[in-house]
C-alpha positions, 0 to 999 in steps of 0.5 A, spaced: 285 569 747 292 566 747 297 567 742 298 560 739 290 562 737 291 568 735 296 566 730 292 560 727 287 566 726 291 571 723 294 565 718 287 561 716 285 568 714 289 569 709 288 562 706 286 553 708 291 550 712 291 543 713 291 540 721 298 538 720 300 544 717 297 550 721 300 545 727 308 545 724 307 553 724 304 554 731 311 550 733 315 555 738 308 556 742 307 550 748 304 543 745 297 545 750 296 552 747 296 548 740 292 543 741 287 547 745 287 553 739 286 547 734 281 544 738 278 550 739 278 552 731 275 545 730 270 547 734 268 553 730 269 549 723 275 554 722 280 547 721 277 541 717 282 537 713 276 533 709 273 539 707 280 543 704 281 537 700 275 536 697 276 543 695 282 542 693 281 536 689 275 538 686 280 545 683 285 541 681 282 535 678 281 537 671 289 539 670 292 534 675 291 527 675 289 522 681 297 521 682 299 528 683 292 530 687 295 525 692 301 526 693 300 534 694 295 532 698 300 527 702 305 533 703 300 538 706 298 533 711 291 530 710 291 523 712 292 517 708 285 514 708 282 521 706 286 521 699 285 515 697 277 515 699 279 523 695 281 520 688 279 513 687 273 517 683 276 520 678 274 521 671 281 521 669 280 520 662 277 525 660 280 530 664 287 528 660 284 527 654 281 534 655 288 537 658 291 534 652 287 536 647 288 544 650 295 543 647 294 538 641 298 543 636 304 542 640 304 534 641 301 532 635 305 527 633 310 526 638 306 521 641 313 520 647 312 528 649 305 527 650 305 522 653 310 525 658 306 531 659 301 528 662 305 523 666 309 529 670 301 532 671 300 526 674 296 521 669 297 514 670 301 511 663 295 507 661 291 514 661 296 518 658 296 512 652 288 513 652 288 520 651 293 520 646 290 515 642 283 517 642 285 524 640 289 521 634 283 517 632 278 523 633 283 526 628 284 522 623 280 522 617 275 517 616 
């Protein structure tokens, strides 16, 4: 077993790399040696980008929204296509409104610093509005 292979082991055994990243930490060993460990990790499904960003995704869905699942996505390496396919079927609102709504005391009212929580979590600016306004209505007494 080569080197480029047996570290490839020892990491994926401590957590998922994607291709791209698993392909950067094997950079000091020869480009063949890589690509036949990669290939070989592929073969014995040890190496699979879809499957590590489903996962991924499906984790984090609930606290993040589609544009900061996607951008992490991007950084760790998996292709563009595979993103966008990932988060396109999000159920975002309700996921903002139930993350906005675990911190309602603290935002209640200030409807700028609710909005900006859920926009640095990756909601779009329509959805942080969404979750805000329904969480208020669901408050107001009527």
């Amino acid at each position: 077993m080569g080197k480029a292979l047996s570290r490839a082991l020892a990491l994926l055994s401590r957590r998922a790399y994607t291709e791209a990243e698993l392909r950067k930490k094997l950079a000091d060993y020869p480009e063949a040696e890589v690509e036949a460990a990669l290939a070989r990790l592929r073969a014995w499904g040890y190496l699979d980008d879809q499957a590590l960003a489903e996962a991924f995704v499906r984790g984090r869905a609930g606290r993040y929204g589609r544009y900061r699942l996607a951008r992490d996505l991007l950084a760790r390496g998996v292709p563009e296509a595979l993103v966008e396919e990932l988060v396109t079927d999000l159920a975002e609102e309700e996921a903002a409104v139930s993350l906005l709504a675990r911190r309602w005391a603290r935002y209640r009212g200030d409807r700028a610093r609710a909005v900006r929580f859920l926009l640095g979590r990756g909601f779009s600016l329509e959805t942080a509005l969404f979750a805000y306004d329904r969480l208020q209505r669901e408050e107001a007494p009527g």
